[in-house]
C-alpha positions in Angstrom: 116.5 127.1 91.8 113.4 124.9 92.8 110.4 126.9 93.3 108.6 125.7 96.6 105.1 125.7 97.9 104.8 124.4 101.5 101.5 123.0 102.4 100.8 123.9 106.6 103.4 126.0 106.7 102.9 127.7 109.6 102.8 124.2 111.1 105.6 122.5 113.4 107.0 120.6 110.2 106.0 123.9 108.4 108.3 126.2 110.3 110.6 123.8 110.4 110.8 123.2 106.6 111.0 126.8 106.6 113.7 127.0 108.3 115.6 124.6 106.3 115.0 126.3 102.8 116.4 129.9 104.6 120.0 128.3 104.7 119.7 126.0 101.2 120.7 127.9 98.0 118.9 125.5 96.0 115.7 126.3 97.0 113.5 128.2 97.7 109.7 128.7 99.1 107.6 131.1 97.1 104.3 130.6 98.5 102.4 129.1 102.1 99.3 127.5 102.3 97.9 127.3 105.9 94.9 129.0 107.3 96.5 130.6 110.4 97.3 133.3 108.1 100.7 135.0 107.8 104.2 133.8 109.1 107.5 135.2 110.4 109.9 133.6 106.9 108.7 136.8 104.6 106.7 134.6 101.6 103.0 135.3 101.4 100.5 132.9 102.8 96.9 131.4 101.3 94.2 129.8 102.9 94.4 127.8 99.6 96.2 126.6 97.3 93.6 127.8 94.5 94.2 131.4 95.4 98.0 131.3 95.2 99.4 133.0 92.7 103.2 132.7 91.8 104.8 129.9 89.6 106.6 127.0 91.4 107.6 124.1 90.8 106.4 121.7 93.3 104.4 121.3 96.4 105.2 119.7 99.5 102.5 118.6 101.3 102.7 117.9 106.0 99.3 118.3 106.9 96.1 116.0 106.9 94.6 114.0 104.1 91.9 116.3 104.2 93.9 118.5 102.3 94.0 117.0 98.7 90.4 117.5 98.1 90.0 120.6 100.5 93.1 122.0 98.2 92.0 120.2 94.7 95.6 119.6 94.9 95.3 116.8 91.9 93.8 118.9 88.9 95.6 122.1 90.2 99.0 120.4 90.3 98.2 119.3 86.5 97.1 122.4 85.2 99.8 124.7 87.1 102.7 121.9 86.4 103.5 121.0 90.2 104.8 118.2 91.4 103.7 116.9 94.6 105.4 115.6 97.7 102.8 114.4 100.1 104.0 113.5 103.5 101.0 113.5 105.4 100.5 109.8 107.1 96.6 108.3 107.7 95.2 108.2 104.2 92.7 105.8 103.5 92.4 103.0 100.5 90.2 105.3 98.2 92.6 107.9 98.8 96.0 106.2 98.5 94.1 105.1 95.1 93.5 108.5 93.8 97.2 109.6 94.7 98.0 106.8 92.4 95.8 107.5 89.6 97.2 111.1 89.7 100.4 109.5 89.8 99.9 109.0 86.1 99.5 112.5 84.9 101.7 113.9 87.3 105.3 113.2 89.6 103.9 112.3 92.6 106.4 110.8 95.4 104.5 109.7 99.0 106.4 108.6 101.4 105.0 107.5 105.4 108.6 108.9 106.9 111.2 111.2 105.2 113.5 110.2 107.1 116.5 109.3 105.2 117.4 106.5 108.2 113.9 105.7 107.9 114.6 104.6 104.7 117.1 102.9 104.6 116.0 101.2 107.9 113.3 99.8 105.1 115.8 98.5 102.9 117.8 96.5 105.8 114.6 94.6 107.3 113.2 93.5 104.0 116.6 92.1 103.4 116.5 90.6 107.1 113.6 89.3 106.7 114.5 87.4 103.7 117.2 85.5 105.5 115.7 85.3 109.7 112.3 84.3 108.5 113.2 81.7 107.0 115.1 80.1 109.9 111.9 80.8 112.0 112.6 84.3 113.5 109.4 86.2 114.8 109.2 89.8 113.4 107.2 92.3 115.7 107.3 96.1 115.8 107.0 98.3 118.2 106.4 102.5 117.3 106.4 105.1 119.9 105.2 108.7 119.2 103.8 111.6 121.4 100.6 112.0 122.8 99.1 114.5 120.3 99.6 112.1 117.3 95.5 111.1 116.6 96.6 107.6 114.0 97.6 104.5 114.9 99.8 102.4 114.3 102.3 105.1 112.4 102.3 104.9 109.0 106.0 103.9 109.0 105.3 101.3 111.0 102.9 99.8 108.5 105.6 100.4 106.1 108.1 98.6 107.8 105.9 95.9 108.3 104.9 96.0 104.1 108.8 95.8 103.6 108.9 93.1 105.4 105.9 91.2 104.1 107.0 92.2 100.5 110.3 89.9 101.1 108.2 87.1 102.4 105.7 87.1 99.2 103.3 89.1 101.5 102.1 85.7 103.1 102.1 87.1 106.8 99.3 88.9 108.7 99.5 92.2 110.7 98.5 91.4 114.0 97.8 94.9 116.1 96.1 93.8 119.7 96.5 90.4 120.9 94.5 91.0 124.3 91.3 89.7 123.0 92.5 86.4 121.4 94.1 83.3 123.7 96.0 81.3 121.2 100.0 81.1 120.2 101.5 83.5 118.1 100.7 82.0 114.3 104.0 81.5 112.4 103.1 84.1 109.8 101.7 86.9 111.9 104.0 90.3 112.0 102.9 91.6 115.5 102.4 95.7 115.4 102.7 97.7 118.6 101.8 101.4 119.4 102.8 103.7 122.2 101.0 107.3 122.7 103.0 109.7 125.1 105.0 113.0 126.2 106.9 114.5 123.3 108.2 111.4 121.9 109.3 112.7 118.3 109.5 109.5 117.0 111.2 105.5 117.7 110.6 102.7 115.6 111.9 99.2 117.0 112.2 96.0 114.4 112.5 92.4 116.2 113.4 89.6 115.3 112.9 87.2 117.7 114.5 83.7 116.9 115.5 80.5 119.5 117.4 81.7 122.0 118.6 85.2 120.3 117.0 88.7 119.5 118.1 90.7 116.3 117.0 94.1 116.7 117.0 97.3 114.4 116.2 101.0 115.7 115.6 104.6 114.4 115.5 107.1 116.8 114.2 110.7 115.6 115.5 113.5 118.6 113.6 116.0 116.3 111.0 117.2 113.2 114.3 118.7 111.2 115.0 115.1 110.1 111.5 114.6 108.5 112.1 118.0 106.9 115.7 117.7 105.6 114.3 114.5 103.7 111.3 116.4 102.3 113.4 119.4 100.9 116.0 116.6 99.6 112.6 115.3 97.6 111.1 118.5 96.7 114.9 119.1 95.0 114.7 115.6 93.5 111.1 115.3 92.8 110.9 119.3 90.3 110.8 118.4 86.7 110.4 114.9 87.0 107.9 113.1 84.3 104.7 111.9 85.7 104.7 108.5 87.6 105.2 107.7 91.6 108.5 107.7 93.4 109.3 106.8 96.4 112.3 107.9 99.4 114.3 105.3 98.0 114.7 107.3 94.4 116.0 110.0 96.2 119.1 108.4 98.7 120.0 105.8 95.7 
């Protein structure tokens, strides 16, 4: 049985995280961290992770980057033996830099979408890429979420675009407004589009846009529960690991 702390928990990825442990033998959560204070799922809430205290295994993580320092989530995790499944989005250079460094005393797996389509959506346009760019296919991407979602582009959408780049020896460009420049599109450019409204869950759009034909590939999330069946699959995957970084793709291979 993996021993579960959930990070925002009274969150809308929280309760629905929740929701998903209550029917999964396999699993369970032992503890909350979220300062609204108490939920409806019967485990006992924190403001912190600090002040929690029952064992577990690992923590998963759906709230703000804030939260590692705000939580001292790295040198807790080490001393408390937790592994860490951080799918918050919007996390700067320095801090992507200290998730890695803790990577190395502790099993860390970040991913920018838990999707399991998601991720194999990645796998599929780096191996797209390989072959369309090469014949002189255009790739752009378009990502459309709700109105309430404050970063931009989505951090899937950048990953989509790395995959890409990675199969084409990360010579191309990220081009994200075009308005303010009057030139063609350069060869190597990967053009990055964002759309902000309603209740949009979540739709990422890769194109590849060669003479005379389009080659498109599309993920369409109709709700949270998909983000949060892939986190519990990680949080499964991810307790008693050795230290070190892992990805989405360690989990569905």
């Amino acid at each position: 049985m993996t021993r579960m702390i959930m990070c925002g928990c009274n969150g809308k990825m929280g309760k629905s995280i929740s929701e998903i442990v209550a029917g999964d033998p396999d699993i369970e959560i032992v503890a909350g961290i979220d300062k609204a204070g108490n939920n409806t799922f019967g485990y006992p809430v924190f403001s912190n992770l600090k002040d929690v205290n029952v064992a577990a295994d690992v923590v998963i993580d759906f709230t703000a980057p804030a939260a590692l320092k705000e939580n001292d989530m790295f040198r807790l995790a080490k001393e408390r033996g937790y592994a860490l499944v951080l799918c918050t989005t919007g996390y700067s250079e320095e801090e992507i830099a200290s998730i890695n460094e803790a990577s190395k005393e502790i099993p860390v797996l970040r991913s920018a979408n838990m999707s399991l389509g998601i991720n194999l959506l990645l796998k599929l346009v780096s191996e797209a890429a390989e072959i369309l760019c090469k014949e002189g296919f255009d790739p752009e991407i378009v990502e459309k979420h709700h109105n309430q979602k404050v970063d931009a582009p989505s951090g899937t959408a950048l990953a989509l675009a790395d995959a890409i780049n990675s199969a084409l020896n990360n010579e191309y460009e990220y081009k994200y407004d075009r308005h303010s420049v009057r030139e063609k599109r350069p060869v190597k450019e990967i053009g990055i589009s964002a759309v902000r409204g309603g209740s949009i869950v979540g739709e990422h759009e890769v194109l590849f846009a060669g003479t005379d034909e389009v080659i498109e590939f599309k993920h369409t999330a109709y709700s949270k529960a998909v983000f949060g069946k892939g986190a519990v699959a990680a949080a499964k995957f991810l307790a008693g690991k050795k230290p070190g970084m892992y990805s989405m793709k360690d989990v569905i291979l």
